[in-house]
PyMOL Python script that loads the backbone (N, CA, C, O; Angstrom):
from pymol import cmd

cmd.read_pdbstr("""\
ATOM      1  N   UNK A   1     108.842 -30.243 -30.755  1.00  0.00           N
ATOM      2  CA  UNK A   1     107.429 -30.256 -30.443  1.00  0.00           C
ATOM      3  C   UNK A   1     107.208 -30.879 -29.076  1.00  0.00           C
ATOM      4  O   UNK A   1     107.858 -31.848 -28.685  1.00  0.00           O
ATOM      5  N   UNK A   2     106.245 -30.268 -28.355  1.00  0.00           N
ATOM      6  CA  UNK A   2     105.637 -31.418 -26.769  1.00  0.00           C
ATOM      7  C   UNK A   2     104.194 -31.306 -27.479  1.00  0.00           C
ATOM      8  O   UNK A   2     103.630 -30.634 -28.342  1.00  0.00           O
ATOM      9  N   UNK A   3     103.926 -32.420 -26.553  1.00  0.00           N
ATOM     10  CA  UNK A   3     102.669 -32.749 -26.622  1.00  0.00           C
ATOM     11  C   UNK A   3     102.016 -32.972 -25.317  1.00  0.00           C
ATOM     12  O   UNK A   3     102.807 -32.945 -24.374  1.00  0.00           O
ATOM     13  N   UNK A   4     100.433 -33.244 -24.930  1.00  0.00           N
ATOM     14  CA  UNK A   4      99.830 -33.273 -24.127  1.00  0.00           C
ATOM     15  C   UNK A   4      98.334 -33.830 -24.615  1.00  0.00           C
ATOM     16  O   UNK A   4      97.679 -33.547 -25.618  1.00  0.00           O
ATOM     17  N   UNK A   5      98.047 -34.767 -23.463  1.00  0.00           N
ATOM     18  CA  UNK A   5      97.014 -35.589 -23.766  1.00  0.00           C
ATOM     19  C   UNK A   5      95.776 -34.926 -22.890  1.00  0.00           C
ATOM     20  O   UNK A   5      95.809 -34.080 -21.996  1.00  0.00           O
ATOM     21  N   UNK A   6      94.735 -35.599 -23.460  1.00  0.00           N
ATOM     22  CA  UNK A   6      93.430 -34.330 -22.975  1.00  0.00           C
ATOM     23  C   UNK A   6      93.345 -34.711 -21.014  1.00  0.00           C
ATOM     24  O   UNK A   6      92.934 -33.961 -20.128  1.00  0.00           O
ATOM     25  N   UNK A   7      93.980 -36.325 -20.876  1.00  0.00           N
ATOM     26  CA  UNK A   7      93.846 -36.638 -19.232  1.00  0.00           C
ATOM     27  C   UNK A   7      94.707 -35.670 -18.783  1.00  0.00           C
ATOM     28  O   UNK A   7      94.287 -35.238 -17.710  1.00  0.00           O
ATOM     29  N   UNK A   8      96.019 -34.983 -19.225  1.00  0.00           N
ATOM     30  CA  UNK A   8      96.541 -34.581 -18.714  1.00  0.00           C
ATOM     31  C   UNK A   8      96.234 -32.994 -18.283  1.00  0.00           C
ATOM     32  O   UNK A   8      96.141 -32.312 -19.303  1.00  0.00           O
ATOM     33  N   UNK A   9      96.059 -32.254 -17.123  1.00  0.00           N
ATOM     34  CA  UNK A   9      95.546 -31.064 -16.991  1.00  0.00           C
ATOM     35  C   UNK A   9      96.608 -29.781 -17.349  1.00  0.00           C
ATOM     36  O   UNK A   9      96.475 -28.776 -16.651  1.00  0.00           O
ATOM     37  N   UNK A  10      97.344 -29.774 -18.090  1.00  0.00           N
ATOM     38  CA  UNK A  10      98.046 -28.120 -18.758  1.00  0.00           C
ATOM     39  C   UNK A  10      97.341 -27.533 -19.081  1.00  0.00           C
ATOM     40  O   UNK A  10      96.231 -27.776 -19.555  1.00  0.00           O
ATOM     41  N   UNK A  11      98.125 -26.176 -18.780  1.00  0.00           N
ATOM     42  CA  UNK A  11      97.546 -25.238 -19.897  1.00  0.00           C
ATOM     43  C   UNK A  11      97.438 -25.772 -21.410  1.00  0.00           C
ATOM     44  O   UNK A  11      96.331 -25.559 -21.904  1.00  0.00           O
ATOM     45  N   UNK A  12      97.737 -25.982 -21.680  1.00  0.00           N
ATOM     46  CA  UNK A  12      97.751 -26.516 -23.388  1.00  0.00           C
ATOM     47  C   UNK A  12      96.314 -27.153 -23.770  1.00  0.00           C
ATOM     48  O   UNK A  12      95.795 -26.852 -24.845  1.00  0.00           O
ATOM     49  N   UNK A  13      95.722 -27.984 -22.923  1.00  0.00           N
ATOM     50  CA  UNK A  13      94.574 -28.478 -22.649  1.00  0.00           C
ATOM     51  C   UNK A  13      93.597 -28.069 -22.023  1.00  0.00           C
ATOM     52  O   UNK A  13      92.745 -28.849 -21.599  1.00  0.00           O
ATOM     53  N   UNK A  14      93.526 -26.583 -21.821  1.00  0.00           N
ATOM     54  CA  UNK A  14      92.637 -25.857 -20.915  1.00  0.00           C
ATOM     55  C   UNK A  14      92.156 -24.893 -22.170  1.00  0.00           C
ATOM     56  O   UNK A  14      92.693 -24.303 -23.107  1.00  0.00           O
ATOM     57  N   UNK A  15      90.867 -25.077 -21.650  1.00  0.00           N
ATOM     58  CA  UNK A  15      89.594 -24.063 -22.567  1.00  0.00           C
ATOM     59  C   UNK A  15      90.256 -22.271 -22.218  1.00  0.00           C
ATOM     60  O   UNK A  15      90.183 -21.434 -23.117  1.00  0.00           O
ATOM     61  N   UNK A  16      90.713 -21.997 -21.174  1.00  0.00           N
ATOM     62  CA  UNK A  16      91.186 -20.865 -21.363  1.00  0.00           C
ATOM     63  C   UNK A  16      92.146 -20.396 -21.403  1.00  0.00           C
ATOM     64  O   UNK A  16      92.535 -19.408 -20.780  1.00  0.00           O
ATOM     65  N   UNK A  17      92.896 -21.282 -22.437  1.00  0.00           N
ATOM     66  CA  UNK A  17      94.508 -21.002 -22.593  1.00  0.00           C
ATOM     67  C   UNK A  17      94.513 -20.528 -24.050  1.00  0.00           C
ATOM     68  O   UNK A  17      94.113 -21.396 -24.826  1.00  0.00           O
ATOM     69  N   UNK A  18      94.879 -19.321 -24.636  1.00  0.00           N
ATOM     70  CA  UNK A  18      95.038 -18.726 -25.812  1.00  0.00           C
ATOM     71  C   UNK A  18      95.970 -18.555 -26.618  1.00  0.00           C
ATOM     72  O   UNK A  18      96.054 -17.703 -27.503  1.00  0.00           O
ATOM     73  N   UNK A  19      97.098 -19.812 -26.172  1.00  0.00           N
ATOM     74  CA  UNK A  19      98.164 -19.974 -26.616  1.00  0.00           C
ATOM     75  C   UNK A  19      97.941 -20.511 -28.515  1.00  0.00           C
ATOM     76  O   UNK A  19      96.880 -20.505 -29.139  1.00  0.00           O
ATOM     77  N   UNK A  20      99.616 -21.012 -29.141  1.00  0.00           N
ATOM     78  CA  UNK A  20      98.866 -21.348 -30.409  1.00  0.00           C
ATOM     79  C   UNK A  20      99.445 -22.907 -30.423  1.00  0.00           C
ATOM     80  O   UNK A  20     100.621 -23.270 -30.409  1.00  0.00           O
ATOM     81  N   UNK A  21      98.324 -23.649 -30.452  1.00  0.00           N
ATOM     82  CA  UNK A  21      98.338 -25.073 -30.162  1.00  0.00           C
ATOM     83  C   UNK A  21      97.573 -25.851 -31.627  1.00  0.00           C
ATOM     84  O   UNK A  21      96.673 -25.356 -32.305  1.00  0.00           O
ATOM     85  N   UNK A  22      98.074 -26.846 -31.785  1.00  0.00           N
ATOM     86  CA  UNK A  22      97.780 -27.751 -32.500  1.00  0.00           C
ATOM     87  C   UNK A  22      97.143 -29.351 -31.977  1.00  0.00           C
ATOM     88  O   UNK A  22      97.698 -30.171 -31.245  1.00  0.00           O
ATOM     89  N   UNK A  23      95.707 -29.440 -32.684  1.00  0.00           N
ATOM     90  CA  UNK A  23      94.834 -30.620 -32.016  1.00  0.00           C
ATOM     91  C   UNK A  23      95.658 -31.615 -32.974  1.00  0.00           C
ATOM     92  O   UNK A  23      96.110 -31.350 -34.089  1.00  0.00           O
ATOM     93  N   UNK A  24      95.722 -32.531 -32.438  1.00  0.00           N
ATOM     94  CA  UNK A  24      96.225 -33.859 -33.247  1.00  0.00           C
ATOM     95  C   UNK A  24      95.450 -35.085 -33.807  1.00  0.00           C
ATOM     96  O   UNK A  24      94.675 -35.814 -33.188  1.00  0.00           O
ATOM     97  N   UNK A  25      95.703 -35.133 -34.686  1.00  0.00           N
ATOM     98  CA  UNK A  25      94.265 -36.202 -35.775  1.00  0.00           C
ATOM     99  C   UNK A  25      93.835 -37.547 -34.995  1.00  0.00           C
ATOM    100  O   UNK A  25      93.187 -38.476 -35.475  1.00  0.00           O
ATOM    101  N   UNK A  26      94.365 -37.435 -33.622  1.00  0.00           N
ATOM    102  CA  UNK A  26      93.331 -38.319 -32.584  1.00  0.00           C
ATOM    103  C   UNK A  26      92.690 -38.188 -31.839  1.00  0.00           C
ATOM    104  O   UNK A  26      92.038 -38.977 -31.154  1.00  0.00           O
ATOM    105  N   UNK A  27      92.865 -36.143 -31.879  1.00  0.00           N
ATOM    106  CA  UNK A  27      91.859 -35.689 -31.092  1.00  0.00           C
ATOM    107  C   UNK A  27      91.762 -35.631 -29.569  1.00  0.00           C
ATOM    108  O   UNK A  27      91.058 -34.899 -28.873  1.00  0.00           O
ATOM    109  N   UNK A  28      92.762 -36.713 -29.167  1.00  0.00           N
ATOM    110  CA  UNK A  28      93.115 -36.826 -27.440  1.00  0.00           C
ATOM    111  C   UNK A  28      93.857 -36.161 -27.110  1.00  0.00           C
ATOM    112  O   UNK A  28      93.969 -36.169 -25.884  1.00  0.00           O
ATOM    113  N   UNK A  29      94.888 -35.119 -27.913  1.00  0.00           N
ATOM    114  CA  UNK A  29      95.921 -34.949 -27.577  1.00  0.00           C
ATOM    115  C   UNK A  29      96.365 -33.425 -28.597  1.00  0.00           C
ATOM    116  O   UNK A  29      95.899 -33.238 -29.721  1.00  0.00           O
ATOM    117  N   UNK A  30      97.379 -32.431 -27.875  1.00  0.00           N
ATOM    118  CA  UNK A  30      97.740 -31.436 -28.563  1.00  0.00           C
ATOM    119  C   UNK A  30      99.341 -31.312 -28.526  1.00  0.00           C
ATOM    120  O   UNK A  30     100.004 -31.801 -27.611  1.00  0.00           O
ATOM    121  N   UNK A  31      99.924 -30.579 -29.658  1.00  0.00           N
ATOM    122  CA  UNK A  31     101.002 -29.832 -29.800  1.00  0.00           C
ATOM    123  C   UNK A  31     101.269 -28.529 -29.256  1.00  0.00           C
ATOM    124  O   UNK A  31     100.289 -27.804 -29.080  1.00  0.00           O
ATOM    125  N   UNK A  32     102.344 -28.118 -28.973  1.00  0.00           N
ATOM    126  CA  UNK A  32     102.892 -27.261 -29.301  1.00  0.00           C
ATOM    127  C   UNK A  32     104.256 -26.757 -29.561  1.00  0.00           C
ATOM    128  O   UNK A  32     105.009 -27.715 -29.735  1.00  0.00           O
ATOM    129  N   UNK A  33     104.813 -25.714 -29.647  1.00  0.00           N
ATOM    130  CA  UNK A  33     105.849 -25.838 -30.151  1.00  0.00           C
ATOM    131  C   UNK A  33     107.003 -26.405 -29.264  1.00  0.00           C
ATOM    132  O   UNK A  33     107.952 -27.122 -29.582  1.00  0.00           O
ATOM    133  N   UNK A  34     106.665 -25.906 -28.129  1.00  0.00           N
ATOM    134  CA  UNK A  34     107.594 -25.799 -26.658  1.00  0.00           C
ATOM    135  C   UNK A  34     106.820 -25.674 -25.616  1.00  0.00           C
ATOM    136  O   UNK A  34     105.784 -25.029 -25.449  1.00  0.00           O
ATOM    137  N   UNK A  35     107.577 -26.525 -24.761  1.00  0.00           N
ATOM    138  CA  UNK A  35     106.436 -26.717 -23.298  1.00  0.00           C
ATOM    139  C   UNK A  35     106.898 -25.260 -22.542  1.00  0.00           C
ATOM    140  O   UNK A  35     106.796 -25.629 -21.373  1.00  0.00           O
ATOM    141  N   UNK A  36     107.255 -24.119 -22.480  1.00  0.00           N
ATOM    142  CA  UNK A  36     106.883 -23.027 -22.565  1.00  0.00           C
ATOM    143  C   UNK A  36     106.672 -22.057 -23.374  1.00  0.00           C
ATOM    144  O   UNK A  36     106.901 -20.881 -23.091  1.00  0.00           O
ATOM    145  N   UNK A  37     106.053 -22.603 -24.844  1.00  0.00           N
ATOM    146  CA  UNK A  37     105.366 -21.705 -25.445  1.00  0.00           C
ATOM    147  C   UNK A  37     104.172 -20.808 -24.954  1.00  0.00           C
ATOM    148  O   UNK A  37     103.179 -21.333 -25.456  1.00  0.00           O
ATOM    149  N   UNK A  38     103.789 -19.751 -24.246  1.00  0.00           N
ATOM    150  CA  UNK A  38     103.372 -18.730 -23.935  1.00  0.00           C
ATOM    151  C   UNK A  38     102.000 -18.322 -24.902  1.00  0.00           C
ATOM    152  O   UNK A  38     102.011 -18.072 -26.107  1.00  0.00           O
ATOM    153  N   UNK A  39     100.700 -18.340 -23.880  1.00  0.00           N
ATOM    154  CA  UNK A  39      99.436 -18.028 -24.221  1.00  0.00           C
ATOM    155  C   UNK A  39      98.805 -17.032 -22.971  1.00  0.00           C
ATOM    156  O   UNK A  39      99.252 -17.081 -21.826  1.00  0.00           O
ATOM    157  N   UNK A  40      97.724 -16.148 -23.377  1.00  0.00           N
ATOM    158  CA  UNK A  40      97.075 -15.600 -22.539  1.00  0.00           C
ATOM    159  C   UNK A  40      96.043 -16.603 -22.012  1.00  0.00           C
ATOM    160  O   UNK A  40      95.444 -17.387 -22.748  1.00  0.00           O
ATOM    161  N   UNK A  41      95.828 -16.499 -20.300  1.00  0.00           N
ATOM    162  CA  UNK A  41      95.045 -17.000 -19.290  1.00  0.00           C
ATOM    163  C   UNK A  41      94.021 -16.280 -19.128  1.00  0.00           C
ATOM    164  O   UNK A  41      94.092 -15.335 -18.342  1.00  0.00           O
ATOM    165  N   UNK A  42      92.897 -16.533 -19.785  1.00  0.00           N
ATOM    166  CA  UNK A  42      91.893 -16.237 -19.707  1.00  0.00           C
ATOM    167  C   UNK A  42      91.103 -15.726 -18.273  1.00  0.00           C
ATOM    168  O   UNK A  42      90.497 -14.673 -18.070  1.00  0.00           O
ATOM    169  N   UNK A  43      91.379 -17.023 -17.254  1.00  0.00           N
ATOM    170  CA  UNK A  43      90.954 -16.970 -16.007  1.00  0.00           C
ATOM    171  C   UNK A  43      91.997 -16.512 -15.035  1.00  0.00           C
ATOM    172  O   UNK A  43      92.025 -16.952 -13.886  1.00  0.00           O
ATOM    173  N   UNK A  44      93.176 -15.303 -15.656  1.00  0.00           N
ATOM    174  CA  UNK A  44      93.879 -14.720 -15.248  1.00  0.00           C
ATOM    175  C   UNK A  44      94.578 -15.415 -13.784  1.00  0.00           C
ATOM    176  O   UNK A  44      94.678 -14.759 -12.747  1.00  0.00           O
ATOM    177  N   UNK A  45      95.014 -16.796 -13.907  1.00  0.00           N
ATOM    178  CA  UNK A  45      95.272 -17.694 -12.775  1.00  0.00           C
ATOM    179  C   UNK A  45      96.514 -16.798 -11.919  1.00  0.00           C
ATOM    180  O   UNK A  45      97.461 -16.353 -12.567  1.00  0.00           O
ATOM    181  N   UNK A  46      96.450 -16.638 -10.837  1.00  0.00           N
ATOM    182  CA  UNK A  46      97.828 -15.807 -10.199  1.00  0.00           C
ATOM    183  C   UNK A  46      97.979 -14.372 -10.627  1.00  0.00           C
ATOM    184  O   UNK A  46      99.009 -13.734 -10.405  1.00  0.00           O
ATOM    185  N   UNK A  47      97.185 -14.000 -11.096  1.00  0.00           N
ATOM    186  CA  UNK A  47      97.236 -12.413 -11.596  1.00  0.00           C
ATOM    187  C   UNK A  47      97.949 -12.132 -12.891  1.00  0.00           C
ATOM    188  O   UNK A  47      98.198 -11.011 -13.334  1.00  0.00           O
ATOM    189  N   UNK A  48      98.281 -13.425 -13.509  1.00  0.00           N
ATOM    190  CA  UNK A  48      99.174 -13.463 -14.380  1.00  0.00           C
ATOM    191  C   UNK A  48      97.647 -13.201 -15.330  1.00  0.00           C
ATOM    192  O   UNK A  48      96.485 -13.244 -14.927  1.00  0.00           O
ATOM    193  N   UNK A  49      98.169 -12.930 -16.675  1.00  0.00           N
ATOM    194  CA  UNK A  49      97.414 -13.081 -18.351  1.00  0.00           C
ATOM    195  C   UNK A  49      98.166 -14.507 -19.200  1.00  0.00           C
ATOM    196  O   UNK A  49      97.634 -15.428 -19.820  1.00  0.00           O
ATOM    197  N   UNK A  50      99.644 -14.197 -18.899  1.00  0.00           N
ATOM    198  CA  UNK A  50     100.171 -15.079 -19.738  1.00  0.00           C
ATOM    199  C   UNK A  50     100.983 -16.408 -18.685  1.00  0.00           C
ATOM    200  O   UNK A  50     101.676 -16.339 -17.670  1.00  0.00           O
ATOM    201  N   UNK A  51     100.653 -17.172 -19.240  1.00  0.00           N
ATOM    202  CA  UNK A  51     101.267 -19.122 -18.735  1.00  0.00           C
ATOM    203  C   UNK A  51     101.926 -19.742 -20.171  1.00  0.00           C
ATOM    204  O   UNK A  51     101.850 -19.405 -21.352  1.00  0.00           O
ATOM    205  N   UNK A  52     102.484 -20.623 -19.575  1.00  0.00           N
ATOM    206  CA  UNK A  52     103.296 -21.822 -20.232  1.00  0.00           C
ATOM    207  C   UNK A  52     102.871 -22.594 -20.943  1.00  0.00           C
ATOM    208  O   UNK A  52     103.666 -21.799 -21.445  1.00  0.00           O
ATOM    209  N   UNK A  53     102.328 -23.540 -21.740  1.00  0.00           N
ATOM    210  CA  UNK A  53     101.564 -24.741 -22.036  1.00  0.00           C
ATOM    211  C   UNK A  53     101.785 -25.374 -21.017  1.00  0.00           C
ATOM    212  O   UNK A  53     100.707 -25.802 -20.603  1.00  0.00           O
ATOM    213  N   UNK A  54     102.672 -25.695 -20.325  1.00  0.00           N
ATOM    214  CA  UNK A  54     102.786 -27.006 -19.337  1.00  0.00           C
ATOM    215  C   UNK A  54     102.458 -26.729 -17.626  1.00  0.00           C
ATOM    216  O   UNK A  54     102.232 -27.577 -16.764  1.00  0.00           O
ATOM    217  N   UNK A  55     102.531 -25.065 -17.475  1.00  0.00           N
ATOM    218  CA  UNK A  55     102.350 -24.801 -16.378  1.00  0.00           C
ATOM    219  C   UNK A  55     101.011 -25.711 -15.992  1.00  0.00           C
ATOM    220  O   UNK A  55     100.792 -26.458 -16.945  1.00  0.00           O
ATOM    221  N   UNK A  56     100.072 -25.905 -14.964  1.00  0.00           N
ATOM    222  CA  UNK A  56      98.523 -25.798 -14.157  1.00  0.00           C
ATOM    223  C   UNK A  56      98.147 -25.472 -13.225  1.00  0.00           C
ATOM    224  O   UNK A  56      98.911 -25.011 -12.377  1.00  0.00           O
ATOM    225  N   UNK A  57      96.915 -25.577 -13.035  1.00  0.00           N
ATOM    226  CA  UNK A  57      96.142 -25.053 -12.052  1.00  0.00           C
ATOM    227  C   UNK A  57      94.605 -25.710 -11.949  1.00  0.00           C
ATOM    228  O   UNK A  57      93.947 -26.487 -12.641  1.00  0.00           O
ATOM    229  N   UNK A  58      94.398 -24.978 -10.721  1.00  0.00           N
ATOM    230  CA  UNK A  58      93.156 -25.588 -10.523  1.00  0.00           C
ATOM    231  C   UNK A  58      91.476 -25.289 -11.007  1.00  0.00           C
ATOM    232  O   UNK A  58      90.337 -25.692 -10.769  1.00  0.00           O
ATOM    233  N   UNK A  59      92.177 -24.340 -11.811  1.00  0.00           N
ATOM    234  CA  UNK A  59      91.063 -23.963 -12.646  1.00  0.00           C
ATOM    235  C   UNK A  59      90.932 -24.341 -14.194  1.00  0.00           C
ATOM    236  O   UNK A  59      90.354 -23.785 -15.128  1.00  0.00           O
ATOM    237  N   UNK A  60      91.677 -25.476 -14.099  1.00  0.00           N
ATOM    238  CA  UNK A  60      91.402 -26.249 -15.917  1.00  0.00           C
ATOM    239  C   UNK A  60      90.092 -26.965 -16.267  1.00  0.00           C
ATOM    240  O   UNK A  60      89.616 -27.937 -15.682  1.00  0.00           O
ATOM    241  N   UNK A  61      89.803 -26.585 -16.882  1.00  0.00           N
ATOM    242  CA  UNK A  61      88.631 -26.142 -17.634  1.00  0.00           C
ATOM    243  C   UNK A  61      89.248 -27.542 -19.149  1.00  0.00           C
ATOM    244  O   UNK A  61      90.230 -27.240 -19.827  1.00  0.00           O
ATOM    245  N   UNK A  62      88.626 -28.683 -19.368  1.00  0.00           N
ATOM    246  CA  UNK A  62      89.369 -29.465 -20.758  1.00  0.00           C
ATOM    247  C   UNK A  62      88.532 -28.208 -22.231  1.00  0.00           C
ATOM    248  O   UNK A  62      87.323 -27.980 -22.207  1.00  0.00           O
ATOM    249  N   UNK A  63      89.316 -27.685 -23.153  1.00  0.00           N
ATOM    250  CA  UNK A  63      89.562 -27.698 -24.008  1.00  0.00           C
ATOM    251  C   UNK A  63      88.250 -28.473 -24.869  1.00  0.00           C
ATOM    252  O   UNK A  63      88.264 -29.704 -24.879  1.00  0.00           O
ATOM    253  N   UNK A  64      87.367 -27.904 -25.431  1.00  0.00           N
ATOM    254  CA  UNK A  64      86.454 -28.653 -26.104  1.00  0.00           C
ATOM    255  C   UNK A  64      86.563 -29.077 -26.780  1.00  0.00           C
ATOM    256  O   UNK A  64      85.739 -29.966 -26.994  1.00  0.00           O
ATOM    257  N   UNK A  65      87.895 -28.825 -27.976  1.00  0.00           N
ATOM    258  CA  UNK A  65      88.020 -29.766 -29.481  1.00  0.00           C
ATOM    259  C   UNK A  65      88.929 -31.205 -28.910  1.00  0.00           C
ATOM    260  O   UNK A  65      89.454 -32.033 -29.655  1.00  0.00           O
ATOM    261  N   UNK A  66      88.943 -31.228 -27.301  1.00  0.00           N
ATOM    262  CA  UNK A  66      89.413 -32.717 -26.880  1.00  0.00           C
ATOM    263  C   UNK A  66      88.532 -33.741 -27.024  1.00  0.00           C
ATOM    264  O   UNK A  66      87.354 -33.455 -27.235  1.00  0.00           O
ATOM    265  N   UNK A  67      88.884 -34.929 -26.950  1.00  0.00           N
ATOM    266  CA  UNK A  67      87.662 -36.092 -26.818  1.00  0.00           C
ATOM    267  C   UNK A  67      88.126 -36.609 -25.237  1.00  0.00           C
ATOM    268  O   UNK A  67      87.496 -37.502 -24.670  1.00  0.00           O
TER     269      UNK A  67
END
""", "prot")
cmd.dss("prot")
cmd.show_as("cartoon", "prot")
cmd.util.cbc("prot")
cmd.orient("prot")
């Protein structure tokens, strides 16, 4: 498992990352399986659809079920 905290800006933590992530019962912070587990990019960053959890950019957007 990696994880990522909501300060931290990944994909994993970005409102338009469509990867499959898990919020963690503190709410600051998410799972996933692998820090390149693979989601579609909403805001199609680089022409790409699909990113990393860990990749970023400057278009992160926090994830609303973060605190």
């Amino acid at each position: 498992m990696w994880s990522a905290t909501s300060r931290e800006k990944f994909c994993a933590t970005c409102a338009n990352w469509g990867g499959n992530r898990k919020l963690r019962s503190d709410s600051r912070s998410v799972e996933v399986e692998h820090c390149d587990s693979k989601g579609e990019c909403y805001q199609k960053v680089g022409g790409s659809t699909t990113r990393s959890a860990c990749n970023k950019c400057d278009k992160h957007s926090k994830w609303a079920a973060l605190k």
